[in-house]
Every structure is written in structure tokens, then in C-alpha cells.
Phi, psi and omega in degrees: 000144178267176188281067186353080162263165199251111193278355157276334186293330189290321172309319187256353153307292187317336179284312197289313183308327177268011182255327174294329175276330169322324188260340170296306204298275207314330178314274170351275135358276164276334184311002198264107161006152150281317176303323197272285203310331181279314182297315170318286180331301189300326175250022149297306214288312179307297183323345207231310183273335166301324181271350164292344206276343186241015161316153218224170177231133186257318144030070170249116188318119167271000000 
């Protein structure tokens, strides 16, 4: 026989679990130094003029 549940209580499991995980990515996220977050930046930014630097211009004059 299956198993009886209580269909608000499983709606409010199912929230706290998705507000917790919700709140685990952020801890992830934000949780970070201003030194860990400036250092991210800095080498997004490398990343980005090196791959701009071998961009090829396709542009030909008609």
C-alpha cells in the first residue's frame, strides 16, 4: 500500500530545501573577500584582452 503524506507539509519541505540551496550557491558567491573578488576580476580582464589580442578583423574594404 502506499504511503500517506501530508501535502502541505511535503510543499514546505520542498521550499526550505530550495531556499537552502539557494542560500548555499550564494554563501558561494558572495562569500568572498574583496582581495579573492579583485584578483577574479583581474584575471577575467587578462582573459579577455588576450583573446581580444588574437581577434582576426575581417573588415575588407569594398
Amino acid at each position: 500500500m502506499a504511503q500517506i503524506i501530508n501535502l502541505r507539509q511535503a510543499r514546505k519541505h520542498k521550499a526550505r530545501a530550495d531556499k537552502e540551496a539557494r542560500a548555499a550557491e550564494n554563501r558561494i558567491a558572495f562569500g568572498r573577500t574583496k582581495e579573492e573578488r579583485q584578483l577574479t576580476q583581474a584575471r577575467r580582464d587578462l582573459d579577455k584582452k588576450k583573446l581580444d589580442a588574437h581577434k582576426r578583423d575581417d573588415e575588407t574594404p569594398t
